[in-house]
N, C-alpha and C positions, 0 to 999 in steps of 0.2 A: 466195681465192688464198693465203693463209696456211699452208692446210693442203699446199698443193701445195709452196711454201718449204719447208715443213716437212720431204718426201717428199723434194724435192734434194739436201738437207744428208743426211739420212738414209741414203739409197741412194747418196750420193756421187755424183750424177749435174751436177752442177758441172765447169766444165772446171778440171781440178787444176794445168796450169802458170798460170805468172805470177800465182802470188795474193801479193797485200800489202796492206799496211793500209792506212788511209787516210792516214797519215804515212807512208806509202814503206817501210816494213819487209815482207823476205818471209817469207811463210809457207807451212809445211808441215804438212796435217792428215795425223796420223797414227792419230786412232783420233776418227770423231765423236761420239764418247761414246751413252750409253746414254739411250734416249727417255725423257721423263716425259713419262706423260698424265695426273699429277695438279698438285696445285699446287707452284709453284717454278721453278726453271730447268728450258728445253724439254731441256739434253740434261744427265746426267750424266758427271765423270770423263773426259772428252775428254783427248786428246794431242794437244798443237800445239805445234808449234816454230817461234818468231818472232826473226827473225833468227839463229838457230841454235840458240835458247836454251828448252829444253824447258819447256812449262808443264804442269801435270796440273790441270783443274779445270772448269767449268761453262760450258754457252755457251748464250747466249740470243739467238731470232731474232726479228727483226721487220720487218715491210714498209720502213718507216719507221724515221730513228733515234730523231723525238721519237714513237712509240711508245713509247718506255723507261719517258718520264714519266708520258706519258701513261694506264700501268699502275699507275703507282705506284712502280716500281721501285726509283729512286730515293731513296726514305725506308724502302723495305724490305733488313732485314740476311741474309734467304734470301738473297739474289741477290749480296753482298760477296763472296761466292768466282764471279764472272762473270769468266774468263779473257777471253773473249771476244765481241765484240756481232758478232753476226751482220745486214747488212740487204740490200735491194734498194737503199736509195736514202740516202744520208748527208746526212739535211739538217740536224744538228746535233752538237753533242758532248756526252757523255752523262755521268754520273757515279753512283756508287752512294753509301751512306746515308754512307760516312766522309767522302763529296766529294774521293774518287780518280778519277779520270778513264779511263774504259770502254777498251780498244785495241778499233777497230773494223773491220770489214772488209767490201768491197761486194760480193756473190756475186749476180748477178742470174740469173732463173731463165731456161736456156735457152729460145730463141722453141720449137724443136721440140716441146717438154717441154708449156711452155703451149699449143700449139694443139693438139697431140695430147689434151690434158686438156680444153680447151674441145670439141674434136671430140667425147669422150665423154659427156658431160657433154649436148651439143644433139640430140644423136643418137637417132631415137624408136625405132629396130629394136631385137627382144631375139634376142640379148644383142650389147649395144653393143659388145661388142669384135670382133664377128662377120671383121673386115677381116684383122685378124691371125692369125686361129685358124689356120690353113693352113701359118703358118709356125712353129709352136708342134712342137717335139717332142713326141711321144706319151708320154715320162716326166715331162714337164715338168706335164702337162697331169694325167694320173694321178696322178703325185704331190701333188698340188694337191686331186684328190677325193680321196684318201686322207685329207688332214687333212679336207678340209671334214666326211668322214665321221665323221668322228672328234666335229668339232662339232657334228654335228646330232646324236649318242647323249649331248654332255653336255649339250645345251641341251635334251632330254628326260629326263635324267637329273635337272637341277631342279627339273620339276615333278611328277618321284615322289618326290625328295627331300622337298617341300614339301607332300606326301601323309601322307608318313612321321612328319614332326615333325608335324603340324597332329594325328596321331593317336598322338602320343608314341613313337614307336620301333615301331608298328603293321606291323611290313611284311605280312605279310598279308592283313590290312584294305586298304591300299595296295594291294596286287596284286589285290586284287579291284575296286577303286574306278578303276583302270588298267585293265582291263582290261573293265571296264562301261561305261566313257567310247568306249573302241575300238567298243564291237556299237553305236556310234548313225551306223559308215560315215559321217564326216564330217556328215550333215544334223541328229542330234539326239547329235553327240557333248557337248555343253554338256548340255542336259536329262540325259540319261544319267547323267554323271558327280555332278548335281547329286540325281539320284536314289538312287546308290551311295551320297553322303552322310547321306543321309536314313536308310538303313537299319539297323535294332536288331542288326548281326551277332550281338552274343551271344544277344538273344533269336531267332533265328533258329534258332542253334545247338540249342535247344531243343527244335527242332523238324523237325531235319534229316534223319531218317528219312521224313519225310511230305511226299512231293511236293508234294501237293494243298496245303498250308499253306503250303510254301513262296511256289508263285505264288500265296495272297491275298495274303500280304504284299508278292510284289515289284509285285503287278497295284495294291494298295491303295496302297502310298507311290508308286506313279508317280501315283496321281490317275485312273487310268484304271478306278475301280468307283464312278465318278460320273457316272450319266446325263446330268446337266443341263451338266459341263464335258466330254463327249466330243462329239463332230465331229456335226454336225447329220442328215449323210446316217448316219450310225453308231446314234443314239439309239432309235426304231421297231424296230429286231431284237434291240438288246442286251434291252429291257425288257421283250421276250417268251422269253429265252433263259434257259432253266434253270441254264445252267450258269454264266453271270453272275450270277445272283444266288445261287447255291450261294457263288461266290467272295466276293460282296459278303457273304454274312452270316457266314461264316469271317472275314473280315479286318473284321466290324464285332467280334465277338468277342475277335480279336486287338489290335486296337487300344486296344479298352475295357481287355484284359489288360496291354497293355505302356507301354500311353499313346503311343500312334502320331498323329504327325501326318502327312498322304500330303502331296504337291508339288503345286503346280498344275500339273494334268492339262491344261491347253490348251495349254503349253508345246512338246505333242509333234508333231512332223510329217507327215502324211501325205500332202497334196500333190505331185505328179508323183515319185511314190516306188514303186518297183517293188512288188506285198503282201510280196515273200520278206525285207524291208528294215522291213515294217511294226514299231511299239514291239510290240506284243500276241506277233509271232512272236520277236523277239528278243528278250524277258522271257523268255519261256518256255523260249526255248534256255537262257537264263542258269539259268532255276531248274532244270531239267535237271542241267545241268552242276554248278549248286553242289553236287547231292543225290547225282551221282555221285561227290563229292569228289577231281575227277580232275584239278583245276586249280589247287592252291595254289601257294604260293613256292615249295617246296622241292620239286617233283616238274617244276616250270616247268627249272628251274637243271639237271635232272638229262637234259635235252635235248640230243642232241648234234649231229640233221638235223631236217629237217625233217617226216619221217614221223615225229619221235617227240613234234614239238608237236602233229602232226597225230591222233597217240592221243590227247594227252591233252587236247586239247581240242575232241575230238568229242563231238558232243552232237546233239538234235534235239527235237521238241517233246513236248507233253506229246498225251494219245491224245487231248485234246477237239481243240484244235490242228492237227492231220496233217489234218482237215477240214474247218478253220477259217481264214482269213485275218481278221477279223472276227468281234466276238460276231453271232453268228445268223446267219450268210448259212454256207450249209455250199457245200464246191468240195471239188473230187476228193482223193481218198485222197493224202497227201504228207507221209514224215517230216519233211521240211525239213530235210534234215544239213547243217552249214553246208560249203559250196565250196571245192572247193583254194584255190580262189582268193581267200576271205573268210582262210582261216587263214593265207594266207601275211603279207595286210592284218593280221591279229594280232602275226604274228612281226616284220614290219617296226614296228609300233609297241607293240607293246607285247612281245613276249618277247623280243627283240634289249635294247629299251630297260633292262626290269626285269635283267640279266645284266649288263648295262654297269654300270645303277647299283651294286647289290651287290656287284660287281665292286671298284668303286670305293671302296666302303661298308666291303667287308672287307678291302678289299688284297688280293683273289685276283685276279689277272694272268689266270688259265684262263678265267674266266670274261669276263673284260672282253675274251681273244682269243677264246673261243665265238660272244660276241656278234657280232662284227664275222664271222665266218666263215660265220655261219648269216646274214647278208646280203649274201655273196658266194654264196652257196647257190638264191637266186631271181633269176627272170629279172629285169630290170630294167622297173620300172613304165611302164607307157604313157600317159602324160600330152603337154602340148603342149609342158608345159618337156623334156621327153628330147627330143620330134621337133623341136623349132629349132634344139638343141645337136647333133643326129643331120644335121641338114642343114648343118648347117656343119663337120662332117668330124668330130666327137669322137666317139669309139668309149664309147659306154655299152651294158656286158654288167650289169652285174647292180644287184640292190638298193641295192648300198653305193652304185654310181656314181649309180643318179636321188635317192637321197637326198643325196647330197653336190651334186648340181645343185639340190635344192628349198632347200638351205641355203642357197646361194652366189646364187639369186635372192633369197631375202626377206630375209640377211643384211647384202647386200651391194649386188646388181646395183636391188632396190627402194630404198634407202637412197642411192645415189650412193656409196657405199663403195670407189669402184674403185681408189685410194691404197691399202685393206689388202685389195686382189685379185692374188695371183699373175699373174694373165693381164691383169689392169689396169696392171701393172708392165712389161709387157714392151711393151705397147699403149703405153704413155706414153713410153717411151724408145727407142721403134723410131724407125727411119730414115723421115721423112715420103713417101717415095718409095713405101713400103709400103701406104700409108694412099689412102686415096680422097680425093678436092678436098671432096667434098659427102659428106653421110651419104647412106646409103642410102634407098628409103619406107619411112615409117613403118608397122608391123603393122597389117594387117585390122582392123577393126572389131571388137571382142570381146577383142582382147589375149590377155597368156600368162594361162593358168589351169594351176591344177590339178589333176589326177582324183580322185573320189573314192578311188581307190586310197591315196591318203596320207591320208586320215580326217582331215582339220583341214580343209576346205573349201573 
């Protein structure tokens, strides 16, 4: 309930006449100062006028007024510039470490406020503010996935950040290792990326006119040119397959040459997994593509629609492959060219993201607006989180809007976060008469998921 106090004071949602202290002096808040969410006083730099007489300095809230002590605050000299003790309930008087004595004041948090925050809060429907949306302007609501948008490309922009340093200023390397994590479609994007790790780029480079070399290396460090760690129903055709063991003894050669160690191949998934999603087709796309050298950093950046990520990272398999799903079982003639609809799952995480970051990296603004425009460029992903937001009236047209809803669930609406949700704000400070007695039923059985269309699971 603290944090709700907190939100009061904050948003000024107190009633502002007749305030005065708890010795009878009135007060006037003129500015609640600036929040700290680190250590120290809750708010900074505050304006308040008590008895007419302007203070500039720190206020600190709590339920209770022996809270104070009970912090410590009291022997602590951060807190000597507390203009003001903020509580719900005055049951003592308070003093800081010189033993001057606190002016304190009782703002107790309106009942609307609280039940409308408990209402959210008990409420099992997604998304818990479902009651209000209706009354939400359409700028208000837009405006809101605009930023969220904004947060899901830097909270991806982290972990290519963190690609980057971990390979000393590698972007490259990064954009490849980003981009190998994306081909595992959500079910083997960990394995994937943990395979991108594993691999010798430079000695690879070595070797980048030669297809065929390429995939023993990328087939040898996924672990999948070892009979005895591949899938049980898979073992009986690979060991009669030519072309397996052509690979296996290329990539026992390379490895002897470069000192390769492969990953554990059990790792990878194949399970209620379509073949066109299989690791063996999606290696192969990759070494394809690496050997076409049609998908580095700098030709990624140089994208400006979507048909032009769509050149450049067409690919398809290699000729054993096209009628292969599996070593040894052959099936009908198939380049396997990856899907509009796979490339745009690229652009949404990984070419949007890498433009953002870079963006960010070099201070070019172009590219950090590329990015976000080339996700207003695809239709808007079809998951369950769009279709609950779609049933309760919010217009989601493109990429930018479901990614700014897949943010605002696991950032926020999974966390209980609804205090730093725009729509959580207007939900808590609406007119109870808007709101329903009872929450609504609880979701189906199965809850909100996500498609694999967002590749994280």
């Amino acid at each position: 309930m603290e944090k709700l106090f907190h939100y009061t004071w904050k948003h000024r949602l107190f009633p502002l006449r007749s305030l005065v202290t708890t010795d009878g002096r009135t007060v006037e808040v003129l500015d609640v100062g600036l929040h700290n969410h680190d250590a120290g006083p809750d708010f900074f730099n505050a304006k308040i006028k008590i008895d007419g007489t302007m203070w500039v300095g720190n206020v600190e809230l709590h339920l209770k007024s022996s809270h104070w002590n009970l912090h410590g605050h009291d022997r602590d000299e951060a807190y000597d510039n507390t203009i003001l003790h903020v509580v719900c309930e005055a049951d003592m008087d308070v003093f800081n470490s010189k033993g001057q004595r606190l002016v304190q004041m009782v703002v107790p948090i309106p009942d609307n406020l609280r039940d409308n925050y408990d209402r959210l809060l008990r409420d099992d429907r997604y998304p818990r503010c479902h009651d209000i949306l209706g009354q939400l302007p359409s700028l208000t609501i837009h405006s809101w996935l605009s930023a969220l948008q904004t947060e899901r490309l830097e909270r991806k922009t982290e972990d290519i950040m963190a690609r980057v340093n971990a390979l000393c200023g590698g972007w490259e390397e990064a954009t490849f290792q980003t981009l190998a994590r994306y081909y595992g479609f959500g079910v083997n994007n960990d394995v994937f990326e943990q395979w991108a790790k594993a691999l010798p780029m430079r000695a690879i480079d070595h070797h980048r006119d030669d297809l065929f070399q390429i995939e023993a290396i990328f087939f040898g460090q996924a672990g999948l040119l070892d009979i005895d760690t591949a899938p049980l129903s898979h073992r009986e055709e690979m060991d009669g397959d030519l072309y397996f063991h052509r690979l296996h003894r290329e990539y026992k050669y390379l490895a002897h040459k470069f000192t390769l160690t492969p990953i554990d191949g059990k790792q990878w998934k194949f399970l209620r997994m379509r073949p066109q999603n299989f690791p063996y087709i999606r290696l192969s796309q990759l070494a394809t593509l690496h050997y076409n050298r049609t998908a580095g950093l700098s030709l990624l950046l140089e994208c400006n629609t979507i048909e032009d990520v769509e050149k450049a990272l067409a690919t398809q398999v290699s000729e054993y492959w096209q009628t292969h799903y599996v070593f040894g079982v052959e099936s009908e003639k198939n380049d396997k060219k990856m899907s509009r609809a796979s490339i745009e799952n690229l652009v949404i995480n990984v070419v949007a993201p890498l433009m953002f970051a870079y963006g960010r990296y070099r201070h070019k603004e172009q590219l950090v607006n590329k990015a976000i425009d080339l996700l207003e460029q695809i239709k808007a992903e079809d998951n369950n989180i769009v279709r609950l937001w779609r049933e309760c009236g919010v217009e989601v047209k493109t990429a930018g809007d479901s990614q700014a809803l897949i943010q605002l669930k696991k950032e926020y609406c999974d966390k209980h976060e609804c205090l730093r949700c725009r729509m959580g704000y207007h939900y808590i400070k609406s007119n109870p008469g808007f709101l329903k007695e009872e929450p609504s039923p609880p979701t189906p059985k199965g809850g909100v998921s996500e498609s694999d269309s967002d590749g994280e699971g």
